[in-house]
Kinemage of the C-alpha trace (Angstrom):
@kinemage 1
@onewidth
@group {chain A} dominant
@subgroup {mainchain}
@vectorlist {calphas} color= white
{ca unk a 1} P -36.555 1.379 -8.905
{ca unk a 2} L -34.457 4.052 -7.122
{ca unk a 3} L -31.520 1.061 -6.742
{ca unk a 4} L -31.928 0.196 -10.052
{ca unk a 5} L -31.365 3.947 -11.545
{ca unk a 6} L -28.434 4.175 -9.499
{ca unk a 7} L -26.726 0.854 -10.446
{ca unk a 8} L -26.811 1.891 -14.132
{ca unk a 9} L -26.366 5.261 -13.901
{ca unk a 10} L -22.441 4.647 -15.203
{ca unk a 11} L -19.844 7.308 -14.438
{ca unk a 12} L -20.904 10.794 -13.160
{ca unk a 13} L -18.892 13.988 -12.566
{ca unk a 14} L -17.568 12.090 -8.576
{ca unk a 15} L -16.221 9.044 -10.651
{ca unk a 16} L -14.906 11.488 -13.387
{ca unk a 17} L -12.899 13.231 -9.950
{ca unk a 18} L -11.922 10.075 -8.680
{ca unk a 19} L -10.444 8.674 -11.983
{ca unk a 20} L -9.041 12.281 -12.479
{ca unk a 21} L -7.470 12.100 -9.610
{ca unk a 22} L -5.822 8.706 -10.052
{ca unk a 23} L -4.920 9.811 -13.952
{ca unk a 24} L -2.725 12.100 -12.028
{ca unk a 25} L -0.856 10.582 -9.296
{ca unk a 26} L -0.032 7.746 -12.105
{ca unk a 27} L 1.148 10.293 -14.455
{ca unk a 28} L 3.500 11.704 -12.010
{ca unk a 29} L 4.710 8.598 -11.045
{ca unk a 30} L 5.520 7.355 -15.121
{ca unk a 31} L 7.263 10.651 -15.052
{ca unk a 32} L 9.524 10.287 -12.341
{ca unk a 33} L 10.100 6.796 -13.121
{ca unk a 34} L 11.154 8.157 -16.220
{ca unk a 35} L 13.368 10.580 -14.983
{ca unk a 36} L 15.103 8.631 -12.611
{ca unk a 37} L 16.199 5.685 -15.223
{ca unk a 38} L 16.212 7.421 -18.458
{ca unk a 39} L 20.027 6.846 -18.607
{ca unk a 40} L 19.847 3.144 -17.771
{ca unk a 41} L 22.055 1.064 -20.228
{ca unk a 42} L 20.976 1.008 -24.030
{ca unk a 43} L 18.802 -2.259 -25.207
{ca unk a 44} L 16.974 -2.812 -22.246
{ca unk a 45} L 13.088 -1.820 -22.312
{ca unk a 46} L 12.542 1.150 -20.918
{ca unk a 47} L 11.410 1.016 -17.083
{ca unk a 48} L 8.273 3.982 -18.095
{ca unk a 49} L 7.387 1.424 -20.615
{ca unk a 50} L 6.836 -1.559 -18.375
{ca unk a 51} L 5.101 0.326 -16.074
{ca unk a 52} L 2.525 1.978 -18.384
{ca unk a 53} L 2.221 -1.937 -19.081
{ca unk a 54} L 1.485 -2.831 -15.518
{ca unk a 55} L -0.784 0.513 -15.550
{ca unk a 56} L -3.120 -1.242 -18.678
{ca unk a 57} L -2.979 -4.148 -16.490
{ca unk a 58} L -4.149 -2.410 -13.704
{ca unk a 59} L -6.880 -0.286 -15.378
{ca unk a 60} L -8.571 -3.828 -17.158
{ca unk a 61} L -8.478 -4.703 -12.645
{ca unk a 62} L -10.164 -1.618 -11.805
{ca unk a 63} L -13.323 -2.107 -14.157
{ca unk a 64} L -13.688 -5.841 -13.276
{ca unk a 65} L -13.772 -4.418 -9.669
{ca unk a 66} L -15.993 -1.596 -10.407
{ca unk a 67} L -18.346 -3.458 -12.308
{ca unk a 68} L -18.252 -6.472 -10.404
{ca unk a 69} L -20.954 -6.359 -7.224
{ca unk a 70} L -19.094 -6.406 -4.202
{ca unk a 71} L -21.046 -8.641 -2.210
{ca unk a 72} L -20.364 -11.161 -4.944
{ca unk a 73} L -16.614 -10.555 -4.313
{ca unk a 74} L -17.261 -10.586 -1.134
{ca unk a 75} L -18.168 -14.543 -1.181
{ca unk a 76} L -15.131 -15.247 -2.557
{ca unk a 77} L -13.302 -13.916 0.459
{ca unk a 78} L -11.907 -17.247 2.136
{ca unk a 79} L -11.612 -19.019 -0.845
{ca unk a 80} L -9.321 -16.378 -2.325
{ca unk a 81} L -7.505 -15.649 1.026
{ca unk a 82} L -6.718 -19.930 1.249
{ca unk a 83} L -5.295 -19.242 -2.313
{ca unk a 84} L -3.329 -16.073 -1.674
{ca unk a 85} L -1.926 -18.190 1.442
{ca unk a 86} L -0.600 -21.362 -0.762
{ca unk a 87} L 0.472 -18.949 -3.079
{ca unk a 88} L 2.913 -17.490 0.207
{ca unk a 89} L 3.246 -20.907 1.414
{ca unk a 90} L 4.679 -21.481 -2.571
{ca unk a 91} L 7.017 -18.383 -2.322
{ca unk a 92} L 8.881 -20.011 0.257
{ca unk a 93} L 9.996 -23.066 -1.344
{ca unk a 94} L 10.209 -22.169 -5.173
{ca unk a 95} L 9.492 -18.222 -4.676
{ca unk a 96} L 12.745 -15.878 -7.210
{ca unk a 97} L 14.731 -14.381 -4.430
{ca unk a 98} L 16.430 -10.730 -5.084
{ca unk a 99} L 18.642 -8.381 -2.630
{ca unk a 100} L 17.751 -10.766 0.294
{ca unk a 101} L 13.966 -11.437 0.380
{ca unk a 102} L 12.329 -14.428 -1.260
{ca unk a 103} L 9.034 -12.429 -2.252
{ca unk a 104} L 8.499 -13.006 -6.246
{ca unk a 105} L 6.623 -15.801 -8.097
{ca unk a 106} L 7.944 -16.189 -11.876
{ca unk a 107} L 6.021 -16.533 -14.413
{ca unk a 108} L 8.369 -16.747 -17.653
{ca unk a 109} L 9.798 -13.618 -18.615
{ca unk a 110} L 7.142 -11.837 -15.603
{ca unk a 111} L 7.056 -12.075 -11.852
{ca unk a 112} L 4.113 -11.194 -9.551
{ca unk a 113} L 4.543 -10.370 -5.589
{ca unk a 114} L 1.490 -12.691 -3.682
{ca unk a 115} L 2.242 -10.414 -0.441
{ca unk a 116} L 0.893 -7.264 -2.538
{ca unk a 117} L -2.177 -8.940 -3.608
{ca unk a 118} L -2.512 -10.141 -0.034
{ca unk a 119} L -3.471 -6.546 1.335
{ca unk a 120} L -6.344 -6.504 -0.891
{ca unk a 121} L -7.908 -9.587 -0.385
{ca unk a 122} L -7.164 -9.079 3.133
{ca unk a 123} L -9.349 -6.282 3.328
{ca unk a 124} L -12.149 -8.344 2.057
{ca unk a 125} L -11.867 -11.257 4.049
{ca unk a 126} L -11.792 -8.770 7.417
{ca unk a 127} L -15.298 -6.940 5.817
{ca unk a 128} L -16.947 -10.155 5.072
{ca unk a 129} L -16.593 -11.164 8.871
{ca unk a 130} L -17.384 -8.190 10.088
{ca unk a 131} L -20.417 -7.774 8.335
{ca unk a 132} L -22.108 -11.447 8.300
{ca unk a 133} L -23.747 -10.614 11.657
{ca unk a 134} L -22.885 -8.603 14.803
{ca unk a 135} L -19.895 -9.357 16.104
{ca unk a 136} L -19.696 -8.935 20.159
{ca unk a 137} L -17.278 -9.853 22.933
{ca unk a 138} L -13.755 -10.414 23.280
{ca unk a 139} L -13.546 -13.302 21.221
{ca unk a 140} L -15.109 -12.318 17.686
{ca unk a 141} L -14.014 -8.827 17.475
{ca unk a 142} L -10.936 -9.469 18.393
{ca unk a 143} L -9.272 -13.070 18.808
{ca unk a 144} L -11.317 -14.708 15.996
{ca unk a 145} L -10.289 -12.001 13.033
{ca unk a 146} L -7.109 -11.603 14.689
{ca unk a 147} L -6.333 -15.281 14.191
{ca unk a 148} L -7.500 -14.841 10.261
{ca unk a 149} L -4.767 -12.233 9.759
{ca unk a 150} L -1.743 -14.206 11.586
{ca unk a 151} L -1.372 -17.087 9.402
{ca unk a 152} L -0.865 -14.849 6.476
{ca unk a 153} L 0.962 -11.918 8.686
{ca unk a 154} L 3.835 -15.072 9.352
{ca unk a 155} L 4.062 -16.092 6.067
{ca unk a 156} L 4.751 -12.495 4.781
{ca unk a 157} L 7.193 -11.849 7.691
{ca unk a 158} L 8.759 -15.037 6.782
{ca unk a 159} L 10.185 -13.620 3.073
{ca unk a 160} L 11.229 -11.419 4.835
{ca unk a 161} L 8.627 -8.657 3.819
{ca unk a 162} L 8.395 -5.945 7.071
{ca unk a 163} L 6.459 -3.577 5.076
{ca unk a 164} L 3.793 -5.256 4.055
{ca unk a 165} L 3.148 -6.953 7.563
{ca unk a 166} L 2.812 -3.675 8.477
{ca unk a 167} L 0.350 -3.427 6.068
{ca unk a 168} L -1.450 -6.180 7.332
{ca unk a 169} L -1.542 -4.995 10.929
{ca unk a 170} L -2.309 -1.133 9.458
{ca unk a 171} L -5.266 -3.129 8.120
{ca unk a 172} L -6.626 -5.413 10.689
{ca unk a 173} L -6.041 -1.997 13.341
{ca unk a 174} L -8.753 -0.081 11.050
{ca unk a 175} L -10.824 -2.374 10.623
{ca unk a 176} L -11.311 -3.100 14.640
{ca unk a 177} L -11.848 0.783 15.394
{ca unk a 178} L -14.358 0.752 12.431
{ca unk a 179} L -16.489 -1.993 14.353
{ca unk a 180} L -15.819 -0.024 17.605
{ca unk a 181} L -14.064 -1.862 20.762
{ca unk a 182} L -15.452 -0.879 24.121
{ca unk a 183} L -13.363 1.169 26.009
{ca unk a 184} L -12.966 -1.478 28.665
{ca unk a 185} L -11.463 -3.764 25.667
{ca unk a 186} L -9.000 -1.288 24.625
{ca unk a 187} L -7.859 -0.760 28.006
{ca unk a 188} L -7.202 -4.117 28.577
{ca unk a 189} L -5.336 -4.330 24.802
{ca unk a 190} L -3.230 -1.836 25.719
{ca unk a 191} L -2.343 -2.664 29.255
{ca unk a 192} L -1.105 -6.228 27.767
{ca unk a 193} L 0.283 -4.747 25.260
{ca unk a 194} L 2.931 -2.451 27.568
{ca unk a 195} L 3.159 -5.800 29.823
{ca unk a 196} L 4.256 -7.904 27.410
{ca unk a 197} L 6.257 -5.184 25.051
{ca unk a 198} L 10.168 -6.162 26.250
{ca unk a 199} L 9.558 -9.891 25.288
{ca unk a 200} L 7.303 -9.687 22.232
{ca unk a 201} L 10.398 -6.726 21.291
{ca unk a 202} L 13.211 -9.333 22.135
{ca unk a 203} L 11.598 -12.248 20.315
{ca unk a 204} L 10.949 -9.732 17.232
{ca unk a 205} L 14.547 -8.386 17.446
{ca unk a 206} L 15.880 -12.106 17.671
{ca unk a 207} L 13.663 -12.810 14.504
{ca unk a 208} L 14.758 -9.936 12.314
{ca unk a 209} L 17.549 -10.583 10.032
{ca unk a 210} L 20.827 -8.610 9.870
{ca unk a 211} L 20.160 -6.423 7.571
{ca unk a 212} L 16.999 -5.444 9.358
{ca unk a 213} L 18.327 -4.984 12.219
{ca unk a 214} L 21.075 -2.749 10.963
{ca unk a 215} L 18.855 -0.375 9.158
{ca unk a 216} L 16.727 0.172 12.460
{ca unk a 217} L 19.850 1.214 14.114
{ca unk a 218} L 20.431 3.437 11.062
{ca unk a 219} L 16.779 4.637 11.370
{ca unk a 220} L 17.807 5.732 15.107
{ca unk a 221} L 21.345 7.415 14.113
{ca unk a 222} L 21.847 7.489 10.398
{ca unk a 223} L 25.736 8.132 10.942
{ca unk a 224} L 25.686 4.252 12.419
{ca unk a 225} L 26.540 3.337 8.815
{ca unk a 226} L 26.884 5.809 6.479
{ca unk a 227} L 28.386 4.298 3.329
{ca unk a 228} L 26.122 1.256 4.380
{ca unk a 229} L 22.674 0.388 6.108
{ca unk a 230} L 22.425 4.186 6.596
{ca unk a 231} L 23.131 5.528 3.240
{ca unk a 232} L 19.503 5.116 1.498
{ca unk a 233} L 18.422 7.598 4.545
{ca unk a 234} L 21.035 9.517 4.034
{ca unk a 235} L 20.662 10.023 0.827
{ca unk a 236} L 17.442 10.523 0.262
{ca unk a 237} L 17.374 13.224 2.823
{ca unk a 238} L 19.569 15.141 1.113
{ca unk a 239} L 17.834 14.552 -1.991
{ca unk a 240} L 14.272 15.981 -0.499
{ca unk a 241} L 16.632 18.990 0.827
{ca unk a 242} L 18.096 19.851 -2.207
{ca unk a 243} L 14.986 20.374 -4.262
{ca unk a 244} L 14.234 23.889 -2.256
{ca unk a 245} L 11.176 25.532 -3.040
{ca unk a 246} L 10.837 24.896 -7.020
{ca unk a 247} L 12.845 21.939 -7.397
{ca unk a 248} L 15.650 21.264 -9.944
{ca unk a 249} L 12.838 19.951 -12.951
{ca unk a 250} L 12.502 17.202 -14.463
{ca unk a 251} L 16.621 15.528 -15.466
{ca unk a 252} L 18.242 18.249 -13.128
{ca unk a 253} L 18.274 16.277 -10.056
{ca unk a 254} L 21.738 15.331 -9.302
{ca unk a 255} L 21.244 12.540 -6.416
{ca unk a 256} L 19.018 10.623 -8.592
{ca unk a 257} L 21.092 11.694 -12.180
{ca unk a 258} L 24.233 10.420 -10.674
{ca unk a 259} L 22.875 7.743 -9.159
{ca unk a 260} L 23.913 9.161 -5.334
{ca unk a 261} L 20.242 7.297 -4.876
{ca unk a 262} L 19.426 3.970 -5.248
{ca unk a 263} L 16.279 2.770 -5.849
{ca unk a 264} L 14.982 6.126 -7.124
{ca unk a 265} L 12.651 3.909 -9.398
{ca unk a 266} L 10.766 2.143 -6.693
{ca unk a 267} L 11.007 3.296 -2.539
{ca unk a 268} L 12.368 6.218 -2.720
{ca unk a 269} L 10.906 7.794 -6.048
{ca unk a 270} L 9.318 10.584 -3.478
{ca unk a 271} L 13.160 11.623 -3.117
{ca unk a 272} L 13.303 11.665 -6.907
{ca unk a 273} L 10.248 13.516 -7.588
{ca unk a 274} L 10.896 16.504 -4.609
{ca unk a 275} L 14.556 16.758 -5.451
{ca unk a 276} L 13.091 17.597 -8.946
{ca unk a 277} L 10.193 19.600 -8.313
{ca unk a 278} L 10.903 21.065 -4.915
{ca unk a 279} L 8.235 21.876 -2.523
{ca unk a 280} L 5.713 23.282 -4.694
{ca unk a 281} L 5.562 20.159 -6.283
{ca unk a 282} L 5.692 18.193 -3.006
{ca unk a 283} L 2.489 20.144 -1.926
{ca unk a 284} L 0.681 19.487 -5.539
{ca unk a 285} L 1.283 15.412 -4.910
{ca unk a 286} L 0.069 15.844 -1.372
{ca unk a 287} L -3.156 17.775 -2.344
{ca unk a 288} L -3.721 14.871 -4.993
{ca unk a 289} L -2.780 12.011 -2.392
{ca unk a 290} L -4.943 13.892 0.323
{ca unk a 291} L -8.309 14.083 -1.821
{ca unk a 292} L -8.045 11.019 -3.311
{ca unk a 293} L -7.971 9.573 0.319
{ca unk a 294} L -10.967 12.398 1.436
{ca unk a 295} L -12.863 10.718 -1.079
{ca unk a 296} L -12.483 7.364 -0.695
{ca unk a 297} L -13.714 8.166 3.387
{ca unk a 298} L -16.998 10.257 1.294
{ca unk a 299} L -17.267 6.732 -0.143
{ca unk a 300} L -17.185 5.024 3.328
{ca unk a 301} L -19.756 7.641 4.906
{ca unk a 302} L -21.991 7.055 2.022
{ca unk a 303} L -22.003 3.650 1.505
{ca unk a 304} L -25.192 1.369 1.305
{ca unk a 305} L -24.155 -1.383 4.198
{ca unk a 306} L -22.141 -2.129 6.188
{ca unk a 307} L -20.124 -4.254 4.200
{ca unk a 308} L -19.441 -0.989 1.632
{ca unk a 309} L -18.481 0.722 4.495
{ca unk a 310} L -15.856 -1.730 5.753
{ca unk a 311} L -14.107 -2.419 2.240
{ca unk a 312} L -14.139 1.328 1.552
{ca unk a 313} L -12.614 2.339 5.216
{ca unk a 314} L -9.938 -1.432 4.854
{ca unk a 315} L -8.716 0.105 1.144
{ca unk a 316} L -8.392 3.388 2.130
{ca unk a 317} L -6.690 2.766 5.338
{ca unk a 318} L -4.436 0.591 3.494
{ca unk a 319} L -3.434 3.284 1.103
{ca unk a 320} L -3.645 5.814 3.718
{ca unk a 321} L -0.777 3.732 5.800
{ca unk a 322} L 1.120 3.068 2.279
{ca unk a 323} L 1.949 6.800 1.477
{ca unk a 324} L 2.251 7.954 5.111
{ca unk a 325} L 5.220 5.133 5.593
{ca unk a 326} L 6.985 5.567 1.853
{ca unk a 327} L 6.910 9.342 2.371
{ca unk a 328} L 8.136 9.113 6.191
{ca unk a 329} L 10.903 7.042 5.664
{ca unk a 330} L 12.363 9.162 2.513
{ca unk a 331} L 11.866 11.915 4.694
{ca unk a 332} L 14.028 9.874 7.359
{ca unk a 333} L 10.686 10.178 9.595
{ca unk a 334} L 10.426 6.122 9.881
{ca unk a 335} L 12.837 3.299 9.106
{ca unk a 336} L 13.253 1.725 5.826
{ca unk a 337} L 10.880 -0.981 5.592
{ca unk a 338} L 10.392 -1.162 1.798
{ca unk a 339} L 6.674 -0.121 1.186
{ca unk a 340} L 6.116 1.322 -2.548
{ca unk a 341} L 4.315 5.147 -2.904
{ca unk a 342} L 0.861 3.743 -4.237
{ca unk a 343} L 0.457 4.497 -7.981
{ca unk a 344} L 4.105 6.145 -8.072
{ca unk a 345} L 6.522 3.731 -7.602
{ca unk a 346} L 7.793 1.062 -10.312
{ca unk a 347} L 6.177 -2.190 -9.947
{ca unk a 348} L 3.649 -4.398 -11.544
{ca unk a 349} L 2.516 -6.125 -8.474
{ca unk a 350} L 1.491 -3.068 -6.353
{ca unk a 351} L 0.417 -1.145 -9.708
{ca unk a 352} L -2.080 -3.688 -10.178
{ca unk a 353} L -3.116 -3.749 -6.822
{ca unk a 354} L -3.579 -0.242 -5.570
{ca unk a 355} L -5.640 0.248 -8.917
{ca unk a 356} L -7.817 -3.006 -8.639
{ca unk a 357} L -8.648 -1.581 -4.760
{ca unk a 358} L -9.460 1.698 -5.975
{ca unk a 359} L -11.691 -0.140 -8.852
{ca unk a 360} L -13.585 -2.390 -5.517
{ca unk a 361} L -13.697 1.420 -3.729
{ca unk a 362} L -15.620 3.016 -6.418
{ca unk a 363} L -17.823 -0.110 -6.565
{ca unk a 364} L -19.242 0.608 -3.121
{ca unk a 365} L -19.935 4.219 -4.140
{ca unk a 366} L -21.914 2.988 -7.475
{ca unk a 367} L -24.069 0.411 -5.301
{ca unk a 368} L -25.009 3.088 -2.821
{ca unk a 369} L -29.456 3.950 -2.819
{ca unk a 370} L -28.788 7.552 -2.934
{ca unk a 371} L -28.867 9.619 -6.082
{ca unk a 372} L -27.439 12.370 -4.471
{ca unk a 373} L -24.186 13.883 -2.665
């Protein structure tokens, strides 16, 4: 009786927080986007437009995935993983190609990213596993699920798409020190690891293309290329600086204005956003970023089984890695590895994903026993 109350009970004052929260973040990111391509040239649809689209998109996602009962999604986990994986397999051959990487999937006048959806359904697949029965040894905590990430991890390096391998790794990391390794397991992990760093880094480096390469070296002295691989970090650096403590507000920032930035619509629209509101307003997009994620772990701690717990700690790991990477490498922290700020940046693709995971997060909290906080 107790379950039942709780499944039904609908939204409360946490889910009124959480959407809060997210009502937030995306309105600061419309904003920005706005700001940073209001001047774009006359006839074409306005880039805050689209994106409120891909947010309506995104919020019809997040109730399916709220409403829907996660262990029923969680069935679905190989099925949907062997689909996102032809769908990669797809992007290769036939995939729309644009500034290099062969990442997009058209569909008439729209295009979808498979790599972005991939995170997601990633997560699930890695919960599912984890939580059929316990997993011990060597081989099933680590080879077995290991082997269920690479073919998809390949496929998404293959595009090339660095950032959201990383993603993928970010993910499968998580969810190992979730199940626990033994110490012993670790240490061995790790000793390997250092062993066989110099040739896994020289068959990596051999991989990478050009223009990867070059912005790594730009990463490590942004004066390598200044007027080329190294002018994004450049750039954007001195767009963060110049905001100061109270920014330049909103149409007064002149590196994204003048177009000094590019891509102040997508990667670096952190740039855009603290050249314009300084770092008061950097702190206020923190705070939101920083208790959306403390909530999402409440979710985690508070979840009915394990499964909850494993898709609530996979999502908001996955976010968690997301912002920490955008923000670094507009900051010049990290290289440039094209990762969008979740529910910030322009694009349909992660839009619709980072709000359909949040949707599956507060799914777990609504299926928990306990009435109570």
């Amino acid at each position: 009786m107790i379950e039942r109350m709780a499944e039904g009970r609908g939204f409360d004052t946490f889910d009124l927080r959480y959407v809060g929260l997210i009502l937030a973040i995306l309105g600061i990111g419309v904003l920005s986007i706005h700001s940073a391509t209001h001047n774009q040239e006359a006839g074409a649809a306005p880039y805050y437009l689209k994106q409120l689209a891909w947010i309506g998109i995104g919020a019809v996602a997040f109730v399916i995935l709220w409403a829907w009962d996660y262990h029923a999604i969680a069935r679905l986990a190989y099925p949907a993983y062997a689909l996102v994986l032809l769908l990669l397999v797809f992007v290769l051959f036939e995939g729309r190609t644009s500034k290099g990487a062969q990442r997009w999937i058209a569909l008439g006048p729209f295009s979808f990213q498979p790599s972005e959806f991939a995170k997601l359904v990633l997560v699930v697949v890695l919960a599912h596993y984890y939580s059929k029965a316990p997993r011990v040894g060597w081989l099933q905590r680590v080879i077995v699920p290991g082997l269920l990430v690479l073919p998809g991890l390949l496929l998404i390096l293959k595009q090339p798409d660095l950032g959201s391998g990383l993603s993928f790794v970010a993910v499968y990391a998580a969810m190992l020190l979730m199940v626990g390794v033994r110490s012993q397991t670790a240490g061995i992990v790790l000793l390997f690891s250092v062993m066989l760093f110099p040739f896994v880094w020289e068959g990596i480096w051999g991989a990478l293309h050009d223009y990867q390469r070059q912005r790594i070296m730009a990463f490590v002295d942004p004066n390598y290329d200044p007027s080329g691989k190294g002018y994004h970090a450049l750039q954007s650096r001195i767009a963060i600086g110049s905001g100061e403590l109270m920014g330049k507000g909103l149409f007064g920032g002149t590196q994204s204005q003048l177009k000094f930035l590019p891509e102040g619509h997508t990667d670096f629209i952190f740039a855009v956003y603290a050249e314009e509101w300084g770092f008061v307003g950097v702190l206020v997009l923190l705070a939101l970023f920083v208790s959306l994620i403390w909530m999402s772990l409440d979710i985690a701690s508070k979840a009915k089984d394990q499964l909850g717990a494993l898709l609530a700690v996979g999502i908001a790991s996955m976010l968690c890695f997301c912002i920490v990477v955008n923000i670094g490498m507009t900051a010049g922290m990290f290289p440039i590895v094209g990762i969008p700020l979740p529910l910030v940046s322009y694009g349909g693709s992660a839009t619709v994903m980072s709000l359909a995971s949040l949707g599956l997060l507060l799914n777990v909290k609504r299926k928990r026993l306990s009435l109570f906080y």
